[in-house]
N, C-alpha and C positions, 0 to 999 in steps of 0.2 A: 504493500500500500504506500510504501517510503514515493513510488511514482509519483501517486496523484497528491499529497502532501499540499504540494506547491500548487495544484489547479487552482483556476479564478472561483470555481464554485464549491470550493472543500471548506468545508466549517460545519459549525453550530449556529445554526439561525435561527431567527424569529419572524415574525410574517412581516414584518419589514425589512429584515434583511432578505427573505426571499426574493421579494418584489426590485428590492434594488439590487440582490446578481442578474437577478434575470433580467431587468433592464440594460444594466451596465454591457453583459456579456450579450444580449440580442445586439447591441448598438455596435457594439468589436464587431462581429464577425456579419454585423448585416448584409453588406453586400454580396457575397460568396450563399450564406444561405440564403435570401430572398432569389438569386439569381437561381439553384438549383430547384428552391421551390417551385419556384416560377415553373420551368421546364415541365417539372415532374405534373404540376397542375393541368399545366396547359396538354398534358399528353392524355391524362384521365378524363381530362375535358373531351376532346377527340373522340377516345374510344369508346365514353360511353354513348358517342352519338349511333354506334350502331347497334344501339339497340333504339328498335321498335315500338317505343311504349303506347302510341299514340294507337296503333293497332289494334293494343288491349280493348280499347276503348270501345270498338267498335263488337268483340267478341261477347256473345252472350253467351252461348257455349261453356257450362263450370267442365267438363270435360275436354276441351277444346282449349281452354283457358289454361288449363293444369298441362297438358303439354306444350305449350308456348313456354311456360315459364320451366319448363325442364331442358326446353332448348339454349332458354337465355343463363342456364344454371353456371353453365362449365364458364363462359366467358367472364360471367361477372367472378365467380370464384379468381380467373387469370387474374381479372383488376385489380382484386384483392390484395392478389401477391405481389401484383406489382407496387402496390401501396404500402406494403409490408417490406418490399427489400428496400425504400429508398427511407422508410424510417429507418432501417436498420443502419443507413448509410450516412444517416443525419445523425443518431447518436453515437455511431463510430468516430464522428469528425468531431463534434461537443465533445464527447470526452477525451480524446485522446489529441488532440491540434491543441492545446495549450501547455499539454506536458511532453510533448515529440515534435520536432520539429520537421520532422522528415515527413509526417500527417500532412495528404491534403486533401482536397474533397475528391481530387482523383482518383489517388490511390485508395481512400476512405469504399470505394466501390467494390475494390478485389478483397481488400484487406477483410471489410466486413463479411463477406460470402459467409465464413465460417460459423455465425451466429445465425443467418439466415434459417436454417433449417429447424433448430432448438426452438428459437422462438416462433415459428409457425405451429410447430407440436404444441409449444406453450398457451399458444392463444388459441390452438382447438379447444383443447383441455379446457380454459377458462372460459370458452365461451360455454362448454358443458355447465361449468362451477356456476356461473352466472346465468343460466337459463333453471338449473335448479336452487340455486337462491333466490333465483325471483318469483317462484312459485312458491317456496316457503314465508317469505315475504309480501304475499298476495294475503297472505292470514290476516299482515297486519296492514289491508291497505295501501294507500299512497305513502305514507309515512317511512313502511316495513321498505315499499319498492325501492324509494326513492334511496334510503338506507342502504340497500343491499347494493344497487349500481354504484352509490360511490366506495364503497368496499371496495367490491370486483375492480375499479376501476383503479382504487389507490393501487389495490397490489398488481394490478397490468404494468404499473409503471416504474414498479422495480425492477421487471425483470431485465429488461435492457441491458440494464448500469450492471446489475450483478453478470447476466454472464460475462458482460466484456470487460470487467474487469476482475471476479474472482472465476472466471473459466467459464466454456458451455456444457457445462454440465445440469440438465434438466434439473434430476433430482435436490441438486444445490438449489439449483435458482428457486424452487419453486420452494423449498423450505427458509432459504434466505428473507424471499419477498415477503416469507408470511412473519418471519420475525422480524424486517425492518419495519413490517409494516404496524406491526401493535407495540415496538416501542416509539414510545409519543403519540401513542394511537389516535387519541384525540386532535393532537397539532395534526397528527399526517393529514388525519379527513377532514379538518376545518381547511388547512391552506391548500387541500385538493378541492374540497367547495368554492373557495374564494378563485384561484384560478379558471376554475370552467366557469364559473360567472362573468370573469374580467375577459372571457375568449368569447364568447357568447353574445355579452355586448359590444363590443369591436365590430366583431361578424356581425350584428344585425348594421350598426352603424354604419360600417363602410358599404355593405348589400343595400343597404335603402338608397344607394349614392349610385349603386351600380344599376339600381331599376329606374335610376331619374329620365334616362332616355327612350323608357320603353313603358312610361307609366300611359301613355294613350293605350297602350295592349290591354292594361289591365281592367280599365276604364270601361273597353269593349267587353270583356267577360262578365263586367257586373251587368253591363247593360245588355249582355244578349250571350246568355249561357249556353247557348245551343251553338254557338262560334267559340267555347274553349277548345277546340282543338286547331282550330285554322292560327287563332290569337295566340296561341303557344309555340310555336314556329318562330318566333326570334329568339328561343332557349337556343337554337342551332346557327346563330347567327354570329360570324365571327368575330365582332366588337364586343357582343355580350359574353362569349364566350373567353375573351383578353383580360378582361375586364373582370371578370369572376374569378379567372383562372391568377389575379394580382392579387384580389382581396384574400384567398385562400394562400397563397405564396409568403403574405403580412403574419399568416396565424399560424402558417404549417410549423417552422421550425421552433414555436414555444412550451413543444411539448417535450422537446428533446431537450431542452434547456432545463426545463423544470424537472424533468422525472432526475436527469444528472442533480439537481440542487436537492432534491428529496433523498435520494440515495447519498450524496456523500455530508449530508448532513444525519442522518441513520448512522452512516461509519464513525462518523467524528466524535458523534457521540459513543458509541463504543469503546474507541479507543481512549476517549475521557476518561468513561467507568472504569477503563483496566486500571489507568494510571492513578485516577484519585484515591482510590483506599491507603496507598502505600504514602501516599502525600498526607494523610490525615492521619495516620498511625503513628508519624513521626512527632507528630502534632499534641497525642495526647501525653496528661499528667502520670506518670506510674507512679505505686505506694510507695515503691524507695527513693523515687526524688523527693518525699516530704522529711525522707528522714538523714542524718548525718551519713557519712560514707564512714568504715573505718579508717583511721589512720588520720585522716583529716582534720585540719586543726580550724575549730570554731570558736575559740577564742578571738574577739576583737580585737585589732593592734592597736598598741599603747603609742 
């Protein structure tokens, strides 16, 4: 761990110092990440133009329906992955471009490969864990629901940082994530609530900026429902679709930033706890310091 010691995002935080790494280090490295974001946006942009949704629409057919959506299965599963190798490739470069110099977002492509596969098993698995917490949490309502996704979600976002930097090793990471994640339990899920609220308002704010050109379309939809599908046809438009593909480029790389500041703030404390008992030991009073040593002269000088 002596590596990351010296990272910009290693310590012991509080929900201010979170917000201010994660400002500080988005501001360093923004150009290089908004630039890949960019790309990677603008590619998912693309390909999910082919699919057909608009088709659906027209399908009344529930049998006829349910094979469509088995055709469109396998590709979007592809998206998936490909949305999954380039976070991998996002927090390969967070972590390790501030303590190697030889890191860069190029090489951050081949280098990461090796996590790619763990953490797709990882996030089958969890999306299991989290489709059966959510059901157990349906007992309690919106309350239990809402409860249960931010769990799931804290511990998604350890997994990253653990395997690439203690190894990809499944079984690690997935026992790591569940004990960085219940110590500070409480901090971990209050400043993963406050982030996805502070990513969430962005995203609406800058999306209401990106529908200002296209707000006649919408205008038509209220006033003639039976033209939503004609009036949905500048989603494939390619200013909306730059323009989308920017706003999400703003917000992709904050999550690679933050899961890094939650995990090495998990570590830092750790390695606190080892070191403090031995600091406070030295600290305390023992019964023979109250009393004379032999040999020792307690007489006052004259």
């Amino acid at each position: 761990m002596d590596q990351f010691s010296n990272h910009p995002l290693y310590g012991r935080h509080n929900i201010e110092s979170v917000m201010s790494s994660l400002w500080q280090f988005y501001k360093k490295k923004f150009i290089v990440l908004f630039i890949i974001s960019f790309l990677v946006s603008l590619l998912m942009q693309y390909l999910s133009l082919t699919f057909n949704f608009n088709e659906l629409q027209t399908i009344t057919d529930p049998q006829e329906m349910i094979e469509k959506f088995k055709g469109l299965m396998w590709p979007m599963i592809g998206i998936l992955m490909i949305n999954l190798f380039f976070t991998t490739v996002l927090h390969y470069y967070v972590i390790y471009n501030p303590v190697d110099s030889s890191t860069t977002i190029f090489n951050s492509f081949y280098r990461s490969l090796k996590y790619v596969i763990p953490y797709i098993i990882l996030i089958v698995l969890f999306i299991f864990l989290a489709s059966a917490a959510m059901v157990l949490g349906l007992l309690a309502l919106i309350i239990g629901v809402f409860f249960t996704m931010l769990y799931v979600f804290t511990l998604g976002l350890f997994l990253l940082p653990v395997l690439m930097v203690e190894g990809p090793i499944i079984g690690n990471a997935i026992s790591r994530s569940f004990t960085l994640t219940h110590r500070n339990f409480w901090s971990n899920l209050g400043w993963v609530a406050v982030f996805i609220l502070l990513v969430l308002i962005i995203s609406v704010i800058l999306s209401s900026f990106v529908m200002l050109p296209f707000t006649g379309k919408f205008l038509k939809i209220l006033t003639n429902p039976g033209e939503t599908v004609n009036a949905l046809d500048f989603m494939s438009n390619p200013v909306y679709l730059t323009l989308l593909s920017i706003v999400k480029a703003l917000t992709f790389p904050l999550m690679p930033i933050f899961a890094s500041i939650l995990y090495f703030n998990g570590k830092a404390g750790e390695e606190y706890n080892s070191v403090a008992p031995s600091g406070k030991e030295d600290q305390k009073v023992r019964v023979e310091d109250l009393y004379s040593k032999p040999g020792e002269d307690n007489q006052p000088e004259n």
